[in-house]
N, C-alpha and C positions, 0 to 999 in steps of 0.2 A: 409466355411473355415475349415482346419482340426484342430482339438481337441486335444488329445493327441497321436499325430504320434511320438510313443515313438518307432522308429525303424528306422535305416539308409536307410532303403528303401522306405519309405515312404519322400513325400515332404511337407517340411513346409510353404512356402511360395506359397499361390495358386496361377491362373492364373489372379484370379479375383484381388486380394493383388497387383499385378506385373500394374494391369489394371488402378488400382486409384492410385496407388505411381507417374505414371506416369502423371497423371491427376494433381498431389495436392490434392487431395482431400482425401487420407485413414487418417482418422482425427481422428483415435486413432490407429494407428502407434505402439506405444508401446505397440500392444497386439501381435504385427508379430516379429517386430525388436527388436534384443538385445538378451538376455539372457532367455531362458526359461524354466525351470523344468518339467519333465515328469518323469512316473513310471517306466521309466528304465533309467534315462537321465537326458540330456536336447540339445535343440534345441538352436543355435544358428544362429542370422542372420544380417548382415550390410549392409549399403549403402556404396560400396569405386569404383563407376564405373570407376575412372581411374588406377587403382592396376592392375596388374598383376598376383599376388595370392594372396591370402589371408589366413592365417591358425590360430584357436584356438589355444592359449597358458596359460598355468593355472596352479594350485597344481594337477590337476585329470590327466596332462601327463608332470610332471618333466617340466614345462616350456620348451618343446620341441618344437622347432619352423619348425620342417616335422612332427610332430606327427597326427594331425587332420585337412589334408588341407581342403578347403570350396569350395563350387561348386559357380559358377556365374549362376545364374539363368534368367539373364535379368534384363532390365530396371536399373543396375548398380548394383545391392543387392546380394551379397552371402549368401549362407546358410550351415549349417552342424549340426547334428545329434554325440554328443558325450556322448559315454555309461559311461564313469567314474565318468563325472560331477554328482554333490550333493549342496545340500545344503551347503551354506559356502563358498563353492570354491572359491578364486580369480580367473581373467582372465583375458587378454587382445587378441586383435585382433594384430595377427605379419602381415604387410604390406609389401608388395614389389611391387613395378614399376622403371622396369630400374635399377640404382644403388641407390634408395630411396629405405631404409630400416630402418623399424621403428616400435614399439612396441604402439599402441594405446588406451586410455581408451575406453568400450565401448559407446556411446552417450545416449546409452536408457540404462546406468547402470543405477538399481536403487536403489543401495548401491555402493559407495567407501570405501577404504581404504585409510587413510592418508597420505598427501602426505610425501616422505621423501627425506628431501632436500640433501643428502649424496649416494641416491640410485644406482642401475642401471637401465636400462632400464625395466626390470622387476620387481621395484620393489617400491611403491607407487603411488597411484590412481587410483590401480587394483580397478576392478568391481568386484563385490561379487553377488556372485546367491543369491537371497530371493525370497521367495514365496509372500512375502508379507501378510503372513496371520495375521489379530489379529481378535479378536470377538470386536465389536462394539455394544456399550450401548447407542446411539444417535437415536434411531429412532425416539422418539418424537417431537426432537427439525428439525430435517430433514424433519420431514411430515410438521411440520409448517413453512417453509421457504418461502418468499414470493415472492422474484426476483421482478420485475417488484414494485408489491404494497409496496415494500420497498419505494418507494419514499412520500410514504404518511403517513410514519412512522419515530418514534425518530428514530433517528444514530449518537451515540457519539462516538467515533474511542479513543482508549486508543494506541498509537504507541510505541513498543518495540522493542529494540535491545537484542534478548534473551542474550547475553554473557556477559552485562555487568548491566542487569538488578539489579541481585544482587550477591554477590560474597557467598563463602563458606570462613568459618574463615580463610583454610589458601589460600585463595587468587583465587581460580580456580570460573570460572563459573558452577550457577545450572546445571546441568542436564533436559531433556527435561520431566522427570518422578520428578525429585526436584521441579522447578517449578512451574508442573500444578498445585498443590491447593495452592500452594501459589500465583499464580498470579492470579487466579478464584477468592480467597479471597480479597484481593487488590480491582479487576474491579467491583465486586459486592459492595463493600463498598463506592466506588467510584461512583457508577454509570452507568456507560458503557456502552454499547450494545454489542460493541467491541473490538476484541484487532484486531490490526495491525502488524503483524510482518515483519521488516527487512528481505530479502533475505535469505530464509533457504535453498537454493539452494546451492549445495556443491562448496565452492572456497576455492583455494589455499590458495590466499591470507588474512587473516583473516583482515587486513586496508583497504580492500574496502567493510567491512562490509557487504559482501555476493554480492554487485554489481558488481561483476567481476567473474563469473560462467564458473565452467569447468564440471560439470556434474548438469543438467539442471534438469535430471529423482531422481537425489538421495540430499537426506538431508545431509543437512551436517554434518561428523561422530562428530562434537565438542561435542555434548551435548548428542548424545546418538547413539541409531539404527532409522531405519525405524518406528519401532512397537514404539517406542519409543516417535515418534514424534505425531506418532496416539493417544498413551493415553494421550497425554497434546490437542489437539484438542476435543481427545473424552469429556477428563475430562472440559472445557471449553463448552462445548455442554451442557453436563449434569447439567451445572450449567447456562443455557440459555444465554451463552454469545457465539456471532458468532467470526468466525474466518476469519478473510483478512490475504493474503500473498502479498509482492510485488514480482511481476511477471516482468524478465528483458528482452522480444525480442530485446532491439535496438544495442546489443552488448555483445561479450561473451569475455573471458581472449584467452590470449596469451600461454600460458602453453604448451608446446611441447608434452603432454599427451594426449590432450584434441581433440579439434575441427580443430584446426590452421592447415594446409594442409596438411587435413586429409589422402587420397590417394595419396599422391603427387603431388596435384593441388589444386589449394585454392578451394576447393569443398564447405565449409560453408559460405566461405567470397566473396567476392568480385572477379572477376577478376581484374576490373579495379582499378589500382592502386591511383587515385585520389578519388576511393570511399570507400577503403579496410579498410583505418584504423580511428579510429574515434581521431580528434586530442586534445579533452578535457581529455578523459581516459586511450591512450595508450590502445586502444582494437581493436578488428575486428568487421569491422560491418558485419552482415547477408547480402545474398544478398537474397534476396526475390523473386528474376523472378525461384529461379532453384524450380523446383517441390518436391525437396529432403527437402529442405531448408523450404517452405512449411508446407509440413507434418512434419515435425519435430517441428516447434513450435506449429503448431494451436494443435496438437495432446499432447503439455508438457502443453499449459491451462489446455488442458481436464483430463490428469493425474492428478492434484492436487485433481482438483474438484473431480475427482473418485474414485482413490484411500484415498485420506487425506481427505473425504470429508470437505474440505475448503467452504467458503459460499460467498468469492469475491476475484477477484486477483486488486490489483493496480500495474498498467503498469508502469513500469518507464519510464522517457526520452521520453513519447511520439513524443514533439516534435522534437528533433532529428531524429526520423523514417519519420516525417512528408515530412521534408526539404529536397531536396539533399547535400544544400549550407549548412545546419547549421554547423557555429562554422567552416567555412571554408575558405580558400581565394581562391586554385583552385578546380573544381569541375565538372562533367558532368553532363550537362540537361539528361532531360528524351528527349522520340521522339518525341515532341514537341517545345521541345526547350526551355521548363520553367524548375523550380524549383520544384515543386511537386513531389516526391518520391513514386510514379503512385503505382507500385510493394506494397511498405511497404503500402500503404495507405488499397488497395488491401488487404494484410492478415491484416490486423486492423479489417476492416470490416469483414472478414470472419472468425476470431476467435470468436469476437462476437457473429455472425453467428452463432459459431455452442457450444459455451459455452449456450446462452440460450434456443437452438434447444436439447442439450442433458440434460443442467440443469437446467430448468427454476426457481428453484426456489434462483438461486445465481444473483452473481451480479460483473460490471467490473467495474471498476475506470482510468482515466487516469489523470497522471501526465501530463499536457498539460500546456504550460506557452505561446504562441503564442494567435492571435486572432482568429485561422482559425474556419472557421465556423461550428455549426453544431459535435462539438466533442460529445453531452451527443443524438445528435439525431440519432433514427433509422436511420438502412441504407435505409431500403425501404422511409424513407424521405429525402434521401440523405445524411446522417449525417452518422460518423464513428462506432454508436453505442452503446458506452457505456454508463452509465448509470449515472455514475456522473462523473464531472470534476473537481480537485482541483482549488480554485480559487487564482488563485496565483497575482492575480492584488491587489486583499484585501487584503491578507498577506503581500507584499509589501508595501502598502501604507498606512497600520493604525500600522504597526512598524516603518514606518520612521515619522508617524503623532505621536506614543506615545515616542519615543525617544527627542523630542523638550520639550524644557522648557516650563512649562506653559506660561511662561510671552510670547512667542515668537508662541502660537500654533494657536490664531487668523490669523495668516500670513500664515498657512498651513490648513486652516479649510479643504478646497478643498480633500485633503488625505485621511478626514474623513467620507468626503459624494459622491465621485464620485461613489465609487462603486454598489450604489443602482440606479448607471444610467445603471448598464447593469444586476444586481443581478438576472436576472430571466432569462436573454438569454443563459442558458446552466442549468442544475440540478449541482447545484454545493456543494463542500464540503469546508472547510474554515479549513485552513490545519495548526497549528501551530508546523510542525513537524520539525524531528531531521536535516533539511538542516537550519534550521534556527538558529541554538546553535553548530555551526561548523565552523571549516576554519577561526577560528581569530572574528570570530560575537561575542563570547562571550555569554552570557546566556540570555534567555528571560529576568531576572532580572537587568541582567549589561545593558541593554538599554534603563531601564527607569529612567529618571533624579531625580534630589537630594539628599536627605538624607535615613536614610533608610527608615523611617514611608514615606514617600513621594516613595520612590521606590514599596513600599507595595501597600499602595494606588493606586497608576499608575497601577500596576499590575491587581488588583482585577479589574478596570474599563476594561483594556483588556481581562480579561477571559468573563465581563458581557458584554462588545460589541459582542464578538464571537457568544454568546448561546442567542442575542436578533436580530443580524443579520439574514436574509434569508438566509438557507442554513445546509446542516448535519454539524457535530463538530469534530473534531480531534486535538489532544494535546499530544504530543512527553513528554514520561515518565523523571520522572523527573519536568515536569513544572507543576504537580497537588501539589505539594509544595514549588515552587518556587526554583528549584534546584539554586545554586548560580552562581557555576562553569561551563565554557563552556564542553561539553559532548568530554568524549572521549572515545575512545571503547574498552578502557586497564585497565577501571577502574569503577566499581559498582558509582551507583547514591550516594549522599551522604544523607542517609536515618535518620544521626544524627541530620540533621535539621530542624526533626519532634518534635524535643525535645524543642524547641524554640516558643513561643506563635504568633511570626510573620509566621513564616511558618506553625505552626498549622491553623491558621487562614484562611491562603489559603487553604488548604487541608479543611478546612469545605466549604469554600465559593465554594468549585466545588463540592462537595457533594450535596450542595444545589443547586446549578446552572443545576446539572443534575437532580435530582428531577423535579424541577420545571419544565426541560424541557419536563422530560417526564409524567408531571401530566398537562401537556399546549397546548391540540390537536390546537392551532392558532399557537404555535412554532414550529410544524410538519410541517406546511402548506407553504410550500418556491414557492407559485404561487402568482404575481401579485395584488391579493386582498385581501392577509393576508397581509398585507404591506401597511403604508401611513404614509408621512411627518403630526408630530404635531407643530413643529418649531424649526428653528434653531437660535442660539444669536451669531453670528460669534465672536463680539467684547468680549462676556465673554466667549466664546468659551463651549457653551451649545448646545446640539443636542435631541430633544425629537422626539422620533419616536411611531407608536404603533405598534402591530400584533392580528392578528383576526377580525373578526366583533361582531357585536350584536350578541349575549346576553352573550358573554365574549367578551373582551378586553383588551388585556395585552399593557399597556405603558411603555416605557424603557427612563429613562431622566436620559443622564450621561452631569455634571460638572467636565469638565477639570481643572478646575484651581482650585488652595488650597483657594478660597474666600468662604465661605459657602453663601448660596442665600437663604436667608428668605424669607416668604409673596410670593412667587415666583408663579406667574401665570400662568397656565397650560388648554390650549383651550382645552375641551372635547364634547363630544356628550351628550343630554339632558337624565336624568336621569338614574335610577340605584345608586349607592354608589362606592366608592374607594375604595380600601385597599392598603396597600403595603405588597405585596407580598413578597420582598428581599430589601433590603438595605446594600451596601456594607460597609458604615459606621460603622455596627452592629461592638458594641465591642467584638464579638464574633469571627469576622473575622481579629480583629485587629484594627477596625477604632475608631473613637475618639466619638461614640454613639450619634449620631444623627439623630434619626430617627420620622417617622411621625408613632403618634398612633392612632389606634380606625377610624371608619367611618369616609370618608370624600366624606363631599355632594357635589355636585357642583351647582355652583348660575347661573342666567341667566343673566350671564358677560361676552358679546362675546369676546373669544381672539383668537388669529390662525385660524384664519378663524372658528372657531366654534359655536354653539348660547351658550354653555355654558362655563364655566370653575371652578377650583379646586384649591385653593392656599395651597403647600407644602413649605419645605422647601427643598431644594439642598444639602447635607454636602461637604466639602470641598475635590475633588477629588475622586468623589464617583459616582457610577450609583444606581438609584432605579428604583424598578419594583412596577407597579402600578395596579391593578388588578380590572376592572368593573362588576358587576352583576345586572342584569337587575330585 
């Protein structure tokens, strides 16, 4: 490939480039296409195979729209060589086919400029030349990155919405350089492994919280520059905390800037108009058969990871890509004549592919809420790949199981136990995030019944079911203190109800909860044999489970209901001693202190099918952790 053909007579785009674009297969794309800096220059290049011409327009020639026309080079991609470009420059591609004439963002910018809703066609959501350079101080945490062996390791996901995380006094959101130690400081305090962030992908619209993407290569200008975003990663790095972005293939904005027909032909979307537009977002779907379309996403995974060294993408909307029908009433089969979205399934797999072929030591995540098979398995096992799967069956079903009155949760036991009928058929993550404190739900807190100490209560048992369940942890900011209010993205978490004893109390109990988790290699272990029923009381609506085997063994026994259960008999394996390890009750947490002290033997009193057993107390509305050593 050439390097710096900083000369109009030289070509930038090889034959070899021209050979795999056409394939699908040039799967880092943004090293050819877009905007490129050189020592006299920079190099310009697009995909608009249905145009007619195509010309550079920018500050470096008076937005002159004859000033630097672009050669077609084949396979649809023009390119051009302009000596005035620099650092800085705004740009866009001016388009013509026929009498469509139109001013474009470039695709592979990987800086914009804000949109400006007053503008003209030249003027908001220019593409800006950046080199992208910063110097990175992350090599430590990079050489230890484990991809793959991550699955045998704690993963607690802390999910953020940077803009409304926390505010500046007069109202604006941090900055991407504000931020990092303040939120390093935060995840480390807390516990974490992770942060997760919301779409930092540049959109228009700031209310679809980054899910609605018009420039796919560049961060979005809110919070800072490029460099910018790299030293809140880097600075997160350095304090051994990974970084997740959610990554959006199943659909991009509408923005007449942007993507949306782009040469004069719906070149990104769809042709077919029963499959073009997606009808839950008011977006355009991808269409995944063109080779353009292709290279363009599997190649913007691999940007993240590359340049921002990122350490996992979560895919949104999986299955929306999966389906042709989803969320549809009319629709076109694939050549078969089913529903499977053959194409999109197709790049699923092969972003995978080539995310862990160039970064093995990251990792993918999908947002999948269907059954389809085989989402967390290789593909070489037939499976889509990724590496874990949100389990969005549990989250569903232990929020509508902690929303019921105690008096009435006997009648829903089923909510609370189905999901360990399939908890191992996918590597899964147990997702309490921010789709869940949206759209009229209300808050983690407004869904649990009664009073307040009983709201509190309820609560604490739902953080301690998540981190005793099979599975990595994730928790939408805001609920490590019990935010009160439903989340909205116009307005900072409400950080004054740390000052309160009941939401301090939670704010320790996930401190602890993550501790514990990650001082408890049997709560790492989400395979089939760290896992076993101790019993269940339907009628007093008690559930006691363990995790691990001999010579540790962690027990988890939550009481639903406000009755406290003394003398309470608990079937265990012969010898060794007890402890408790946490107890939600701790008045430290908030709870009414009831807990069990000091060694507890167990006698040769069979119960739950065991030869021995342990008599604790239960407190009322509370989970305890029980801890064996041989």
């Amino acid at each position: 490939m050439p390097t710096d053909s900083s000369s109009p007579n030289h070509r930038w785009l090889s034959d070899e480039d021209l050979y795999f674009w056409d394939q699908g297969t040039l799967t880092k794309s943004y090293e050819r296409l877009g905007g490129h800096l050189q020592s006299q220059g920079a190099w310009f290049a697009v995909w608009a195979p249905h145009a007619d011409q195509v010309n550079v327009v920018g500050d470096f020639n008076g937005w002159d729209d004859q000033a630097n026309p672009m050669q077609k080079m084949g396979s649809g991609c023009w390119e051009c060589f302009v000596m005035q470009a620099s650092e800085g420059h705004r740009y866009k591609f001016h388009i013509q086919r026929d009498q469509y004439v139109v001013d474009k963002c470039d695709p592979y910018a990987v800086q914009m400029e804000p949109p400006l809703s007053h503008g003209s066609s030249v003027e908001g959501l220019s593409a800006i030349l950046n080199p992208l350079n910063y110097q990175w101080n992350d090599q430590t945490w990079m050489n230890k990155r484990n991809g793959p062996a991550t699955l045998n390791q704690p993963i607690s996901i802390y999910e953020v919405h940077l803009g409304s995380w926390r505010h500046k006094e007069y109202g604006t959101s941090l900055s991407y350089r504000e931020i990092a130690p303040a939120l390093a400081d935060h995840v480390l305090e807390l516990g974490f492994t992770h942060v997760e962030l919301l779409p930092v992908a540049e959109h228009a619209y700031y209310g679809s919280w980054g899910y609605q993407i018009v420039g796919y290569y560049s961060p979005t200008h809110r919070y800072g520059s490029p460099t910018d975003l790299m030293f809140l990663i880097d600075t997160l790095h350095q304090r051994g905390i990974g970084v997740i972005i959610d990554w959006v293939p199943a659909h991009f904005a509408t923005d007449a800037q942007g993507l949306v027909f782009f040469d004069g032909s719906t070149l990104y979307e769809y042709d077919d108009p029963k499959m073009r537009y997606h009808p839950d977002w008011g977006t355009l779907i991808f269409d995944y058969a063109k080779p353009g379309v292709r290279n363009f996403l599997i190649s913007n995974a691999l940007f993240w990871l590359d340049k921002y060294h990122v350490d996992g993408l979560r895919v949104d909307a999986v299955a929306s890509m999966l389906y042709r029908d989803y969320s549809r009433d009319e629709w076109t089969p694939n050549i078969y004549g089913e529903r499977e979205n053959l194409e999109a399934i197709d790049v699923i797999k092969k972003t995978n592919e080539a995310v862990y072929s160039h970064f093995p030591g990251a990792f993918t995540i999908a947002e999948e809420s269907t059954a389809f098979q085989g989402v967390s398995a290789p593909t070489y096992d037939h499976g889509l790949g990724f590496m874990f799967k949100w389990n969005m069956g549990w989250m569903n079903d232990v929020l509508a199981y902690m929303s019921e009155d105690p008096v009435h949760r006997k009648y829903h036991h089923n909510l609370l136990t189905f999901s360990f009928v399939y908890a191992f058929s996918e590597h899964y993550i147990l997702p309490l995030s921010h789709d869940e404190v949206v759209h009229g739900k209300g808050s983690l807190w407004d869904r649990m019944p009664g009073d307040e100490w009983q709201k509190a209560a309820n609560y604490r048992i739902l953080l301690g079911h998540m981190y005793g369940h099979p599975g990595k942890k994730m928790l939408f900011m805001g609920s490590e203190f019990a935010q009160t209010q439903e989340w909205t993205h116009d307005h900072p978490l409400n950080w004054d109800l740390l000052n309160y004893a009941t939401h301090q109390g939670i704010f320790r109990l996930v401190q602890d909860l993550n501790s514990l988790y990650h001082n408890s290699p049997a709560l790492w272990d989400d395979t089939p044999h760290s896992w076993g029923w101790i019993g269940e009381h339907v009628e007093d609506s008690i559930l006691i489970y363990k995790r691990g085997n001999h010579p540790c063994t962690i027990l988890f026994a939550l009481n639903l209901t406000p009755v406290p259960r003394h003398d309470f008999r608990i079937g265990v394996m012969s010898g060794g001693s007890w402890t408790e390890r946490l107890n939600s009750d701790n008045l430290k947490y908030g709870g009414s202190g009831i807990i069990n002290h000091g060694h507890i033997k167990p006698k040769t009193i069979p119960c739950h099918g065991h030869p021995s057993s342990i008599v604790v107390t239960l407190p009322p509305l509370s989970f305890i952790v029980l801890e064996q050593k041989l």
